[in-house]
C-alpha positions as a Python dict, from the first residue, in 0.01 Angstrom:
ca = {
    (1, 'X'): (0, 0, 0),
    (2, 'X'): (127, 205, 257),
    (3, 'X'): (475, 354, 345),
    (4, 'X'): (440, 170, 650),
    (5, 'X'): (345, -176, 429),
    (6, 'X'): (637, -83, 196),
    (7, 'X'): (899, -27, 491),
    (8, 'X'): (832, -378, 660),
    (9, 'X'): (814, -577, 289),
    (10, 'X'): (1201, -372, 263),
    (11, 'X'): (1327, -532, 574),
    (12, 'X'): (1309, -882, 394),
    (13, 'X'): (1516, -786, 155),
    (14, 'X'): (1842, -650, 356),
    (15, 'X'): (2117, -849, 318),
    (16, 'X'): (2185, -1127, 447),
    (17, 'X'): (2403, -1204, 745),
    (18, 'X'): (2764, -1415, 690),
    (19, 'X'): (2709, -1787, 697),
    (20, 'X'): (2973, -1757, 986),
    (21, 'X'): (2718, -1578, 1212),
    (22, 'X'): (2392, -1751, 1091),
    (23, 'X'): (2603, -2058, 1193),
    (24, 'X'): (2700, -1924, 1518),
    (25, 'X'): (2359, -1836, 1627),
    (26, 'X'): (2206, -2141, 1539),
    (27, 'X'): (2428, -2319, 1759),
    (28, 'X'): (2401, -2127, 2032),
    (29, 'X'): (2024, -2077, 2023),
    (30, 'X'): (1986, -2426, 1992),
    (31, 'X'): (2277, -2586, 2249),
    (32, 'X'): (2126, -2419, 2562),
    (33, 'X'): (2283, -2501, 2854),
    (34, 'X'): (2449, -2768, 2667),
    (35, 'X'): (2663, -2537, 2496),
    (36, 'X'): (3040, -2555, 2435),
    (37, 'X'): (3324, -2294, 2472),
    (38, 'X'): (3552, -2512, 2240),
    (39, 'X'): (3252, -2499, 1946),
    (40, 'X'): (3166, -2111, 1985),
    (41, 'X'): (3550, -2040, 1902),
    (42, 'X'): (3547, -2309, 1651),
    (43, 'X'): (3275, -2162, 1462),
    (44, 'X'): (3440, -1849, 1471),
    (45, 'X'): (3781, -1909, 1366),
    (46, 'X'): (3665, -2075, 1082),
    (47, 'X'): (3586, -1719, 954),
    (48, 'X'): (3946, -1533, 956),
    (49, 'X'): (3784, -1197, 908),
    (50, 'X'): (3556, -1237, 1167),
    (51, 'X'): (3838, -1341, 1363),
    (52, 'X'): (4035, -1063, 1331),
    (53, 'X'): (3719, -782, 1364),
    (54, 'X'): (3649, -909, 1682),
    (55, 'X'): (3971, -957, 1776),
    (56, 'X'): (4021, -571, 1715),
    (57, 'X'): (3708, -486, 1861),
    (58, 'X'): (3786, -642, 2168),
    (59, 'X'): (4110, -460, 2192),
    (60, 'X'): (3953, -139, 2140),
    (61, 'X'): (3886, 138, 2393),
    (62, 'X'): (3529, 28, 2408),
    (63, 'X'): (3637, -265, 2661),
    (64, 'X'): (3955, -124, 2828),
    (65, 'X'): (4081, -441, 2913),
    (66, 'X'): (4466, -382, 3021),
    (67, 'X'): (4655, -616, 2807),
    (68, 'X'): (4627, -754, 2478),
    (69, 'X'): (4325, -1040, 2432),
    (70, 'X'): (4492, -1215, 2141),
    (71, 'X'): (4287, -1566, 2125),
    (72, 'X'): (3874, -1645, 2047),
    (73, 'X'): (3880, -1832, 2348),
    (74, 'X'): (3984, -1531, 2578),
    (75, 'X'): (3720, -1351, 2412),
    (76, 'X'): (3451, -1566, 2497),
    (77, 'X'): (3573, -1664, 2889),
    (78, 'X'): (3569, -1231, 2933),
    (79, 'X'): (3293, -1167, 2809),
    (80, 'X'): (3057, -1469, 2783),
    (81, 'X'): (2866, -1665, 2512),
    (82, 'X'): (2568, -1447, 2509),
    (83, 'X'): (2746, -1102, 2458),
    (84, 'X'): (3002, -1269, 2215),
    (85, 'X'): (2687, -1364, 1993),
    (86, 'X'): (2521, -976, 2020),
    (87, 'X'): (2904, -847, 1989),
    (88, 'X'): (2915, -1037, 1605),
    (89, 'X'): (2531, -984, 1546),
    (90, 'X'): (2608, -606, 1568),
    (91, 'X'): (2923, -584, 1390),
    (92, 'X'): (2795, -754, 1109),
    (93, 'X'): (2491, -577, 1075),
    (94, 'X'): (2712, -263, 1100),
    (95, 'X'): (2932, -361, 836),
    (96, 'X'): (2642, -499, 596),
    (97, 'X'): (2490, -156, 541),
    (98, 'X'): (2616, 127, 301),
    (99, 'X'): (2564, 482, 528),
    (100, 'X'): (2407, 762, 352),
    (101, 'X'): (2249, 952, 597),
    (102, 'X'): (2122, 1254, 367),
    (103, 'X'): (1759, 1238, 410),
    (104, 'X'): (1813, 1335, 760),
    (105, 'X'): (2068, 1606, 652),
    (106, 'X'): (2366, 1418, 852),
    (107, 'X'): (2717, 1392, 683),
    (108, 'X'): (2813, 1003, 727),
    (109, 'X'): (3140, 1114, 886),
    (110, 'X'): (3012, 1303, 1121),
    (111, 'X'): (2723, 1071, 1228),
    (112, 'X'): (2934, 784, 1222),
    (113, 'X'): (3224, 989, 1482),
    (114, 'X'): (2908, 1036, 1695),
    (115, 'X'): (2789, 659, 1721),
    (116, 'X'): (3132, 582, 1818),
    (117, 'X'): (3163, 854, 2090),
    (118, 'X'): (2791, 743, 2214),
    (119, 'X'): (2979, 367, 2254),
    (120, 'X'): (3311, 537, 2393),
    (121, 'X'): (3064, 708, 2643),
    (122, 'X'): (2839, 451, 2760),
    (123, 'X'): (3223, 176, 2855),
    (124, 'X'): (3391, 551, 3013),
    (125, 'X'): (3094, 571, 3230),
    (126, 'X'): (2985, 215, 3318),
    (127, 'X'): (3338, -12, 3281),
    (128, 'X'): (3415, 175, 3636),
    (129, 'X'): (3109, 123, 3810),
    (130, 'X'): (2872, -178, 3621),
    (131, 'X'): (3150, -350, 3415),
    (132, 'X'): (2889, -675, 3298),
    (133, 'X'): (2664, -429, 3214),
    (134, 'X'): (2887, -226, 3005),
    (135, 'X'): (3014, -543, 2819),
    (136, 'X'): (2606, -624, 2755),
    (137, 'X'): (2543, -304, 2628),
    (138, 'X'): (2833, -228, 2367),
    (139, 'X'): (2671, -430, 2067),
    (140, 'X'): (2308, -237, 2147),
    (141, 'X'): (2486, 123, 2136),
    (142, 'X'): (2693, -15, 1855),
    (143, 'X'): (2317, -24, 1648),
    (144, 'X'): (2163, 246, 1835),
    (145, 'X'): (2106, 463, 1519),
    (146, 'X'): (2071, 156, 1255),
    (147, 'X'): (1683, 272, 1264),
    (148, 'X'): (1778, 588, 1093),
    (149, 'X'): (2047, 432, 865),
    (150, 'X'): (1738, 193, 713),
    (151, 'X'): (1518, 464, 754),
    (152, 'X'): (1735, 650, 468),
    (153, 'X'): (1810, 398, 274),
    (154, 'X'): (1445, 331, 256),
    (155, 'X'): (1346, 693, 187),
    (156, 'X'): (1594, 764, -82),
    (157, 'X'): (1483, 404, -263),
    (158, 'X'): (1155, 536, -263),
    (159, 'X'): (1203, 871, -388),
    (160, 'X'): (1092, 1083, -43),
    (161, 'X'): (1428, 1153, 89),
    (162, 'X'): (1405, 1530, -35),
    (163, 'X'): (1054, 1582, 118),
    (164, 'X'): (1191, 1425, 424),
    (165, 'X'): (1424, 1682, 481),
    (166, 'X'): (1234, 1968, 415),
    (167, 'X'): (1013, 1822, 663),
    (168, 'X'): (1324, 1861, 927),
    (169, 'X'): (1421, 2182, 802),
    (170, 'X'): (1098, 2294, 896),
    (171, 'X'): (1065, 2192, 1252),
    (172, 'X'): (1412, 2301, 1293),
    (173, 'X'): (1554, 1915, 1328),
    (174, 'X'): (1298, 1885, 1655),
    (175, 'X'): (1064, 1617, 1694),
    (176, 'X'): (1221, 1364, 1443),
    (177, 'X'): (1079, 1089, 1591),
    (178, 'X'): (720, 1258, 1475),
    (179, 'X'): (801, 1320, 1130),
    (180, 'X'): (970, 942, 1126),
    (181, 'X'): (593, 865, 1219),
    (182, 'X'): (462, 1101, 1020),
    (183, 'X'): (649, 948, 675),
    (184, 'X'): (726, 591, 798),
    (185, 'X'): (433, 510, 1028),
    (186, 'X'): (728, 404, 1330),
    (187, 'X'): (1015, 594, 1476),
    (188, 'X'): (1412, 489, 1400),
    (189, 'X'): (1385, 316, 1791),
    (190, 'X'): (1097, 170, 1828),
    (191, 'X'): (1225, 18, 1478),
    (192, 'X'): (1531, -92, 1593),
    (193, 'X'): (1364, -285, 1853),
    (194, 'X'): (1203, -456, 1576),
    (195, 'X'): (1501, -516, 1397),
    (196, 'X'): (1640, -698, 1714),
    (197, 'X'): (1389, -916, 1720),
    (198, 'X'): (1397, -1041, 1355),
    (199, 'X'): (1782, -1105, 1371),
    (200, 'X'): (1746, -1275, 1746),
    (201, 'X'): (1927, -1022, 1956),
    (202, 'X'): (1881, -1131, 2326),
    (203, 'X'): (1546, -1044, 2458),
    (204, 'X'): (1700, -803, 2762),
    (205, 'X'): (1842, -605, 2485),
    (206, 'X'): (1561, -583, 2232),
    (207, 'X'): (1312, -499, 2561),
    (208, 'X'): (1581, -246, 2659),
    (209, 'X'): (1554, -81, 2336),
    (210, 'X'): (1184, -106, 2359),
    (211, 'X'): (1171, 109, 2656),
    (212, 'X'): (1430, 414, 2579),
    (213, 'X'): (1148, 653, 2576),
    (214, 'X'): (1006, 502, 2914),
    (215, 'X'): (1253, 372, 3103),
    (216, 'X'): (1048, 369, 3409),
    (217, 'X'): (798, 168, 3245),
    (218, 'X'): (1051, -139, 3230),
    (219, 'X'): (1052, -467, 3397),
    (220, 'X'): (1316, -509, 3681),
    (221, 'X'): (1565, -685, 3523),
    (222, 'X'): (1616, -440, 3211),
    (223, 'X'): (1506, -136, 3387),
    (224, 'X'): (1854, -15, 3495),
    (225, 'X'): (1969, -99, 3064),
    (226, 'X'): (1691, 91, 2990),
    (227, 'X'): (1798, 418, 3175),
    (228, 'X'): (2128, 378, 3052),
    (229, 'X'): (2038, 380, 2684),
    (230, 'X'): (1725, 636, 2746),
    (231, 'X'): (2014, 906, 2890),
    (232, 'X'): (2271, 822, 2621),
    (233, 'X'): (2016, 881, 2384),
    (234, 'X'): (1961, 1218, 2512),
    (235, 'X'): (2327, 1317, 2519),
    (236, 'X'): (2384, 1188, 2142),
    (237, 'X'): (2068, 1285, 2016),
    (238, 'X'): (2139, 1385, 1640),
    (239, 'X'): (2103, 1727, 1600),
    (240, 'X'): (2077, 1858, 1974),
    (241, 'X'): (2280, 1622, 2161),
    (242, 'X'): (2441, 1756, 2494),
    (243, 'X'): (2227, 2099, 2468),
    (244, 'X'): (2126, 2251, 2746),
    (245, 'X'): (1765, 2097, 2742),
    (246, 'X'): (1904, 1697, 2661),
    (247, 'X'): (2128, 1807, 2946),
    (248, 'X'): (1918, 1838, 3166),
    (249, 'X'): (1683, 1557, 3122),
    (250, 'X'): (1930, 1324, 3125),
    (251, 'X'): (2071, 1442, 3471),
    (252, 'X'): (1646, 1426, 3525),
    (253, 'X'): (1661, 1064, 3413),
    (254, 'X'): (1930, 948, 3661),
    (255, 'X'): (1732, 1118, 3944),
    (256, 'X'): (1455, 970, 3837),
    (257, 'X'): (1631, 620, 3814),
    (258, 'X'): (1752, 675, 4135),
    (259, 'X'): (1391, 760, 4275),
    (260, 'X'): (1290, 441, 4187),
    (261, 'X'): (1509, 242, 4287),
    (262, 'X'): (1816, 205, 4032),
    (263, 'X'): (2163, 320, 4167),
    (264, 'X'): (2397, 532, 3989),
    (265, 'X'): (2711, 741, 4101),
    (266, 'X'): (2648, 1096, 4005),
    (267, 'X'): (2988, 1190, 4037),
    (268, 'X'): (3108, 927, 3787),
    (269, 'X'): (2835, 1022, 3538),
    (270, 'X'): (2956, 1362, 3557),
    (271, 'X'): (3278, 1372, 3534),
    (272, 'X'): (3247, 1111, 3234),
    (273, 'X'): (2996, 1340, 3095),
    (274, 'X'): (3143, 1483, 2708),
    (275, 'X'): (3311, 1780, 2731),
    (276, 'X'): (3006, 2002, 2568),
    (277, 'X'): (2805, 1846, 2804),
    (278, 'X'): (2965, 1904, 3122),
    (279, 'X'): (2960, 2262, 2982),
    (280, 'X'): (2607, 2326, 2962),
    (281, 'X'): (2485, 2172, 3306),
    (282, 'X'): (2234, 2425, 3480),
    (283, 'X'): (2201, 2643, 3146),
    (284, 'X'): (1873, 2456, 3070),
}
């Protein structure tokens, strides 16, 4: 059996999600347009820690909302049924995996301060200028590097963790996404698109996801999500995020977003840009 084989038989045994949230997408999956504010907050505050995580992730910088939310139900009327359900999907998942992060020669600390500043970036730049799709993008950049997290986990179970690193060390961290393919047969993104789909994210995210790498290539209604998580993904990259080159092509990617169609402000990507960032425009 392959490592490919091997890496798909490992997804079935991840753990579980809470009861809570298996509960809480069943209903909404199945309710449709029938479905119920009063039930979505029911099925939530019967879970007090759930209650309580999303009550603090809702008050965090990510959303910027001015006051204090303090009830389920304010939750859900600001920022809808369908991003409340990706919002708990994604925190759970988050919160269900144990980070080691060695294979790829990352210190958890440190990767996990850079998934947060990739979500602090992506509300900065949009909750001024696309506010909805800020709110629908948070739980997606809240996963973005999950790929690499079960990636690890995976390669350390299976005893190739050490080889996998040497592998890094010598293409000088570059190309990951070709050694992921190399070892694993799939790379961490096109994984977590996978991933998506088996826990029954919403489809705009999962084909958002699918089209980081070709953004262009995306249907009209996810194309603009696409670009979005295509540039972050440049600025965060691990290893070479904001350099020069990732600079550049993500200031490439909003022209080229722009070229076909999909409006952004410049300025306001700019001057929301991090600081190392801003510092290495035009030094490609």
């Amino acid at each position: 059996m392959d490592m490919n084989e091997l890496l798909l038989q490992s997804v079935e045994s991840l753990p579980p999600l809470p009861d809570t949230v298996n509960k809480l997408r069943a209903y909404i999956d199945e309710a449709g347009a029938e479905i119920e504010t009063e039930k979505v907050a029911e099925i939530i505050s019967g879970d007090p820690l759930l209650m309580a995580k999303l009550l603090q992730l809702v008050n965090s910088p990510f959303y910027g909302f001015k006051s204090e939310i303090t009830t389920i139900t304010q939750v859900i009327t600001l920022l809808g049924i369908g991003n409340i359900k990706n919002v708990v999907l994604a925190n759970s998942i988050k919160d269900n995996f144990k980070i080691d992060l060695s294979p790829y020669g990352l210190k958890t600390e440190d990767f996990l301060n850079s998934c947060n500043e990739e979500v602090n970036f992506i509300t900065n730049w949009l909750n001024d200028e696309d506010k909805k799709l800020s709110y629908t993008l948070v739980p997606c950049v809240m996963l973005l590097r999950l790929g690499m997290v079960v990636f690890s986990h995976f390669l350390i179970q299976n005893k190739k963790d050490k080889e996998f690193l040497e592998r890094l060390k010598a293409a000088n961290f570059s190309n990951i996404s070709l050694i992921e393919n190399e070892f694993l047969g799939v790379d961490s993104l096109a994984f977590l698109g996978f991933l998506l789909h088996r826990w029954n994210f919403d489809e705009s995210l999962i084909e958002s996801v699918c089209y980081i790498n070709s953004p262009h290539a995306a249907s009209d209604n996810v194309k603009k999500s696409a670009y979005v998580l295509s540039i972050t993904d440049h600025l965060f990259a691990p290893y070479h995020g904001s350099s020069p080159f990732n600079v550049e092509a993500a200031i490439a990617l909003m022209q080229e977003a722009k070229n076909g169609g999909v409006s952004f402000d410049m300025d306001n990507f700019i001057a929301k840009l991090p600081e190392k960032a801003r510092n290495n425009i035009n030094k490609g």
